[in-house]
C-alpha positions as YAML, in Angstrom:
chain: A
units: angstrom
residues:
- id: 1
  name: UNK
  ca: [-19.45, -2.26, 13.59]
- id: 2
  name: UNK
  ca: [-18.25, -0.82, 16.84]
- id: 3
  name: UNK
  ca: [-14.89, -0.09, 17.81]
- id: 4
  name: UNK
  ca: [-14.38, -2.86, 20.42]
- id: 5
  name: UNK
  ca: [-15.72, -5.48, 18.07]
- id: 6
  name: UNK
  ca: [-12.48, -4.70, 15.75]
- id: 7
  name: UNK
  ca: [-9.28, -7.26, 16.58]
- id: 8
  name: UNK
  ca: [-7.17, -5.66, 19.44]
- id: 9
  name: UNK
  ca: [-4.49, -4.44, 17.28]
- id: 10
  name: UNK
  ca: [-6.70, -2.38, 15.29]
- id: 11
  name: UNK
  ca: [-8.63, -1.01, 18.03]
- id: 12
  name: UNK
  ca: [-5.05, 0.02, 19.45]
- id: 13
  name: UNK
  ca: [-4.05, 1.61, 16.46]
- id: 14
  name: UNK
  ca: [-7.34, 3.59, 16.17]
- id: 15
  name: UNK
  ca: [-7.37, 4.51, 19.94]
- id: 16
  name: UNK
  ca: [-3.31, 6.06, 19.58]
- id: 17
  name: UNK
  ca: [-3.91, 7.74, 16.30]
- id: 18
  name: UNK
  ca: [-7.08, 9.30, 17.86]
- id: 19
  name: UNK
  ca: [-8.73, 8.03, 14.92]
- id: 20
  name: UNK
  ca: [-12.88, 7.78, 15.22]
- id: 21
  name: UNK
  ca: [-14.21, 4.39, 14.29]
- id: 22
  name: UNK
  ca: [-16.72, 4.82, 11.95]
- id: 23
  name: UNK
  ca: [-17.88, 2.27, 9.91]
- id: 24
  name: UNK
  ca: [-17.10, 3.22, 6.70]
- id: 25
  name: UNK
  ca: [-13.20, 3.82, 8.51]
- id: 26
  name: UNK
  ca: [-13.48, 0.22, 9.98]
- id: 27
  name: UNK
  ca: [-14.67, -1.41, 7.01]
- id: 28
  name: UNK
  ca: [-12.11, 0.00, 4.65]
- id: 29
  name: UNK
  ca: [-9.16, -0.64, 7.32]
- id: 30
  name: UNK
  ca: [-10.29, -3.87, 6.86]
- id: 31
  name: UNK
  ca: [-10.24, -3.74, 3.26]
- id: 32
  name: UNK
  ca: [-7.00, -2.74, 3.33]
- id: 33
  name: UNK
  ca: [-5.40, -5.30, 5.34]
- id: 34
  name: UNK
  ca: [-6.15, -7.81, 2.25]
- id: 35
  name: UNK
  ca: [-3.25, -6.16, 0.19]
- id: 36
  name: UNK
  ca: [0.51, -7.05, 0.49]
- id: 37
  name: UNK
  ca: [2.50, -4.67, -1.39]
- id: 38
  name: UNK
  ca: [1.74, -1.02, -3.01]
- id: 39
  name: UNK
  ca: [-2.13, -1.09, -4.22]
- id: 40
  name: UNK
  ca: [-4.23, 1.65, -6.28]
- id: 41
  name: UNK
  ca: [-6.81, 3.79, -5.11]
- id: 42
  name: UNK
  ca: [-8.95, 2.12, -7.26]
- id: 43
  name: UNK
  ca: [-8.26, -1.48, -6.39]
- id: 44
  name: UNK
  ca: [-9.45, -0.42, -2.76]
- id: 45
  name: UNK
  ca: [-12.77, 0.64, -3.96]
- id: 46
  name: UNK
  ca: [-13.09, -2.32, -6.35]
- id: 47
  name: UNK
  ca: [-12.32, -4.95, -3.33]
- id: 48
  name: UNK
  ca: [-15.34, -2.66, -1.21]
- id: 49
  name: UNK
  ca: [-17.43, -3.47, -4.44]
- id: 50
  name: UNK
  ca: [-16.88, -7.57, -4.27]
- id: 51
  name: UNK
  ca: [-17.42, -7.46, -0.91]
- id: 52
  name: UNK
  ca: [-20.59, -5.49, -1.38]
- id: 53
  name: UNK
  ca: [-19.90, -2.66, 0.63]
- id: 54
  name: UNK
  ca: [-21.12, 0.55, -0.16]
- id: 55
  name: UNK
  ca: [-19.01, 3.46, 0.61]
- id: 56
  name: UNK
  ca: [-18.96, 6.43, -1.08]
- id: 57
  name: UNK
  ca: [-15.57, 7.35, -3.45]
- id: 58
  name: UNK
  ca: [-15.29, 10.45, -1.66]
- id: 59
  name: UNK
  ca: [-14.88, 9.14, 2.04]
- id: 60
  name: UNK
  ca: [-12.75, 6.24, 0.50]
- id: 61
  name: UNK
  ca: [-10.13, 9.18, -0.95]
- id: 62
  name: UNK
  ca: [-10.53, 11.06, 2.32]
- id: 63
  name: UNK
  ca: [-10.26, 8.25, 5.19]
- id: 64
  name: UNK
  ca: [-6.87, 7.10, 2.86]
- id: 65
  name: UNK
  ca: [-5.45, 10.71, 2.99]
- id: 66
  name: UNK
  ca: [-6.31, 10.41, 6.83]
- id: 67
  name: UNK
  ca: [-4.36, 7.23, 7.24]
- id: 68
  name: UNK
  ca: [-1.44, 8.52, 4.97]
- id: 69
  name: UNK
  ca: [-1.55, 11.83, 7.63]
- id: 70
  name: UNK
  ca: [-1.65, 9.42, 10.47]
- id: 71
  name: UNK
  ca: [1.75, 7.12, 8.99]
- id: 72
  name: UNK
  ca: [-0.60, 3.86, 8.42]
- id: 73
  name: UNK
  ca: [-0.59, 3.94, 5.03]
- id: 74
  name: UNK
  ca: [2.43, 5.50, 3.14]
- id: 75
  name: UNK
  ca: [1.54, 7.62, -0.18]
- id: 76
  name: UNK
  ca: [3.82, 6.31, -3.11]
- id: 77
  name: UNK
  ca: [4.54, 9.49, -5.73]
- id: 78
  name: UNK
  ca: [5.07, 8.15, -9.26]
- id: 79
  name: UNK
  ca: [5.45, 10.86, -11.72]
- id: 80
  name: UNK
  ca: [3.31, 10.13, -14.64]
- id: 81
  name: UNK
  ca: [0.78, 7.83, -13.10]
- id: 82
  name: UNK
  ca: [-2.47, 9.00, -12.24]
- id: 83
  name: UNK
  ca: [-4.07, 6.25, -10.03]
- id: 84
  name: UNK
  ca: [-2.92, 7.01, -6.10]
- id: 85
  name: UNK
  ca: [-0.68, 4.35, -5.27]
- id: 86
  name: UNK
  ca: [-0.70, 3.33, -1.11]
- id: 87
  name: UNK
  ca: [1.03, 0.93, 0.57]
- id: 88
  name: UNK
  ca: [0.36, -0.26, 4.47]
- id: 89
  name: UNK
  ca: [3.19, 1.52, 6.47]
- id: 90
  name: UNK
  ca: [3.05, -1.84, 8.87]
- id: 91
  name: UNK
  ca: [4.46, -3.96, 6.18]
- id: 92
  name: UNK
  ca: [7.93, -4.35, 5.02]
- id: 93
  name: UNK
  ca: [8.08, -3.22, 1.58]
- id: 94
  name: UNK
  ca: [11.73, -3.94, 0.41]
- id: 95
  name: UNK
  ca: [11.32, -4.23, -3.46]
- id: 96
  name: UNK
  ca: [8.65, -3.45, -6.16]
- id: 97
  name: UNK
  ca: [7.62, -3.08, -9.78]
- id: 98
  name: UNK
  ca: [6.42, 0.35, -10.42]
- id: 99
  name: UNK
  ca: [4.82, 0.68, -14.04]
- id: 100
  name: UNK
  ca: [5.14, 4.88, -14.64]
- id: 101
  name: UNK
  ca: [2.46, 4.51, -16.60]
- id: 102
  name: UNK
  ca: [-0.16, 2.61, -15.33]
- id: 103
  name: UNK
  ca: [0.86, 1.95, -11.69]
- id: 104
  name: UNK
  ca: [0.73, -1.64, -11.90]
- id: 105
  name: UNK
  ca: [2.80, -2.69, -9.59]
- id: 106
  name: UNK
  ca: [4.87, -6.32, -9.31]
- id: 107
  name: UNK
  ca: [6.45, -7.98, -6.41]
- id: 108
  name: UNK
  ca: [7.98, -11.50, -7.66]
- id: 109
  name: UNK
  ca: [11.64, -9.96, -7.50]
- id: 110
  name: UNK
  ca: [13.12, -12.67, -4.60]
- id: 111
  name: UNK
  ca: [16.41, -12.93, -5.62]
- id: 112
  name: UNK
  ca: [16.89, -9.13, -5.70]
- id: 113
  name: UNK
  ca: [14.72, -9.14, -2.17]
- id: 114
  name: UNK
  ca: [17.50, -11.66, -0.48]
- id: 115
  name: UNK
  ca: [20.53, -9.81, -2.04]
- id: 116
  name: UNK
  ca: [19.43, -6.38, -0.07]
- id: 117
  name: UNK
  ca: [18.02, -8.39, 3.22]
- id: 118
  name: UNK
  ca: [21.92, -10.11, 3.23]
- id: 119
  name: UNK
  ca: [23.48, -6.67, 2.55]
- id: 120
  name: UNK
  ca: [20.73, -5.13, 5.74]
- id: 121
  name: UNK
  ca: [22.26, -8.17, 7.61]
- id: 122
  name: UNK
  ca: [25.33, -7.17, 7.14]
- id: 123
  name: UNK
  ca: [24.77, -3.16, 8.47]
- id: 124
  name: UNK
  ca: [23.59, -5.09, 11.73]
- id: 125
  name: UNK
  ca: [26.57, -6.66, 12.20]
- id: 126
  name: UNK
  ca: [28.23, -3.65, 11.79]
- id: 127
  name: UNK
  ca: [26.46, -1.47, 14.20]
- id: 128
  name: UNK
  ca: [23.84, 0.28, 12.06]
- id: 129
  name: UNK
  ca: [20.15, -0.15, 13.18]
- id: 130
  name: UNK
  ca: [17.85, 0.16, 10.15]
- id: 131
  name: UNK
  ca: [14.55, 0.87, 10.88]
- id: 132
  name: UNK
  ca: [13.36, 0.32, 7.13]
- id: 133
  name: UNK
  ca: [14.37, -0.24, 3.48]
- id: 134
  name: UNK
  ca: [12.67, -0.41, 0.81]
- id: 135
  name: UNK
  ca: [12.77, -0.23, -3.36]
- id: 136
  name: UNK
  ca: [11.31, 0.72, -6.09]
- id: 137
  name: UNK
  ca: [11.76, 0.06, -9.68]
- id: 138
  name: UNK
  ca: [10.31, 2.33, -12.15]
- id: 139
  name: UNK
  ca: [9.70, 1.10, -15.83]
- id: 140
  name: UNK
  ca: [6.55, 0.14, -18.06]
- id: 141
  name: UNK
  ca: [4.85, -2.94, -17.85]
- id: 142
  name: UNK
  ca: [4.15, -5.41, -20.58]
- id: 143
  name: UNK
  ca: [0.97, -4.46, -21.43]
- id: 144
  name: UNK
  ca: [1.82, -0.02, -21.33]
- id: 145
  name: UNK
  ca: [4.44, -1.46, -23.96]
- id: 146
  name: UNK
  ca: [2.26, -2.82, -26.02]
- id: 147
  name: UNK
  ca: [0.17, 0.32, -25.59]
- id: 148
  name: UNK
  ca: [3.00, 2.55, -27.21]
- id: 149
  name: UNK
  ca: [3.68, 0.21, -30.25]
- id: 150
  name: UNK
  ca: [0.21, 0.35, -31.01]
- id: 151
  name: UNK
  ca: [-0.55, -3.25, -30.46]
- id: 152
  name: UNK
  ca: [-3.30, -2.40, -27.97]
...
């Protein structure tokens, strides 16, 4: 995969963050742009599995910590979790579902979501320019629950 065979946009982004195309970059750019909302280290390199690619884990870790350096992917720190949690710095990212234990993350909060983009609305219209807003909501999910009572 060359550089000039990538969509416009990416080969933009790649030519201003100096970034060097290589395939294995390319291909897990790609990757990436199939999530909406934080993802998990680990669910990148599972998608590069179902899609057959073969990258190896430690360019996947590295090319991610370049992208996090570069500000297209933003680095989410939740204390207690080990997975690496990402999510693409080109997407809004106004509420979220952190499970502190797990990482699992959940994104079905809409009435919460057009409560804060009403209140944004309303900075606007007084003057302030927000660049971004966003979230998140730390707790266990149903399953880490479960965990802890000992019914898994």
């Amino acid at each position: 995969m060359h550089l000039y065979s990538l969509p416009e946009s990416t080969r933009v982004l790649f030519e201003l963050h100096h970034l060097k195309a290589t395939e294995a970059r390319m291909l897990l750019f790609k990757t990436i742009q199939l999530f909406h909302g934080p993802f998990r280290s680990d669910e990148i390199l599972t998608a590069l599995h179902k899609q057959h690619i073969s990258v190896h884990r430690a360019t996947v870790f590295r090319d991610l910590d370049t992208f996090v350096v570069h500000g297209i992917l933003t680095e989410l720190a939740v204390r207690g979790v080990k997975a690496r949690l990402f999510e693409r710095a080109d997407e809004p990212h106004p509420v979220h579902f952190v499970c502190s234990s797990c990482g699992v993350t959940a994104l079905n909060l809409p009435e919460l979501e057009t409560s804060i983009q009403q209140e944004v609305s309303m900075l606007a219209n007084r003057g302030y320019a927000t660049k971004s807003y966003g979230i998140k909501i730390y707790g266990k999910c149903p399953a880490c629950q479960g965990r802890k009572k000992g019914k898994i």
